[in-house]
C-alpha positions in Angstrom: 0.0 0.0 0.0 1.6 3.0 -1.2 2.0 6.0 1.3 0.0 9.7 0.4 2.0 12.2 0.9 0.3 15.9 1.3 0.4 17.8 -1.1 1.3 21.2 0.4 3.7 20.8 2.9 3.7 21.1 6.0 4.9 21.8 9.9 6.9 24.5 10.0 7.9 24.9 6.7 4.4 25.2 5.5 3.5 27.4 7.8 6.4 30.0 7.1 5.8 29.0 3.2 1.7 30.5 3.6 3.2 33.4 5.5 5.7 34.5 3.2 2.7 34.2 0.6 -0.1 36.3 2.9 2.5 39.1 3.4 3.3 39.0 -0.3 -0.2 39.1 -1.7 -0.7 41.7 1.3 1.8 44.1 0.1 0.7 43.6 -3.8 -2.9 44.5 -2.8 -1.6 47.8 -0.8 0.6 48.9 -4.0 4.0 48.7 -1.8 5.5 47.5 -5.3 4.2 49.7 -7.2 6.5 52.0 -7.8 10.3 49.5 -7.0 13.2 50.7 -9.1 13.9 48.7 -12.6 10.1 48.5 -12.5 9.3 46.9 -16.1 12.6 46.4 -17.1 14.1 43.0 -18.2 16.2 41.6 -14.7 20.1 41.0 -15.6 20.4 37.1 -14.8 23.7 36.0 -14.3 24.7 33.4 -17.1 24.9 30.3 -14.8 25.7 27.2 -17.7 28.8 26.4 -16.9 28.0 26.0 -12.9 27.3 22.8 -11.9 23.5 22.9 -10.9 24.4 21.5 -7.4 26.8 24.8 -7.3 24.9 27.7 -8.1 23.5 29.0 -4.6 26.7 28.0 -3.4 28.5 30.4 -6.2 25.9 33.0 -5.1 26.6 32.8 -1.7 30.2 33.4 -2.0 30.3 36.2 -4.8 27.9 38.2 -2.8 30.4 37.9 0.0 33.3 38.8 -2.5 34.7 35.7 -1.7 37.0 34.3 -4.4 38.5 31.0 -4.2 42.0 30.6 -3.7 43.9 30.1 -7.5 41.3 33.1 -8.7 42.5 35.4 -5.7 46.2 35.1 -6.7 45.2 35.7 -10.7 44.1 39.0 -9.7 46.9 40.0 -7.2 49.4 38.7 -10.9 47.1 41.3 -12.6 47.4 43.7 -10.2 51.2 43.5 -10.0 51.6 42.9 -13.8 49.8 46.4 -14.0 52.2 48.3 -11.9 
């Protein structure tokens, strides 16, 4: 006998998920993004192809925190030298 599984989830989870959504459809209905800068305008998406799918918050995470790893931090200290 196979075992249902709900379909929205639950505990927790669900119950931040259906906050996150009230607040959201709150705000719409109250025009608080009406007016948001770059309104109608196309968003810049990174081009993300060549990271592993398994990578990409994992990339985010670490260029928003100008985090570089290791062999790409000492090929821009070389450029910076190679300039001077």
């Amino acid at each position: 006998m196979a075992i249902k599984r709900p379909t929205q989830p639950t505990g927790a989870v669900g119950f931040i998920e259906r906050l996150a959504e009230q607040r959201i459809l709150e705000a719409q209905r109250n025009g608080e993004f009406d007016d948001l800068a770059g309104k109608g305008k196309p968003l810049a998406l990174e081009e993300l192809s060549t990271v592993p799918e398994d990578l990409r918050m994992a990339y985010h995470v670490l260029k928003n925190a100008n985090v570089l790893p290791p062999e790409a931090d000492l090929l821009k200290d070389i450029h910076i030298l190679e300039i001077y």
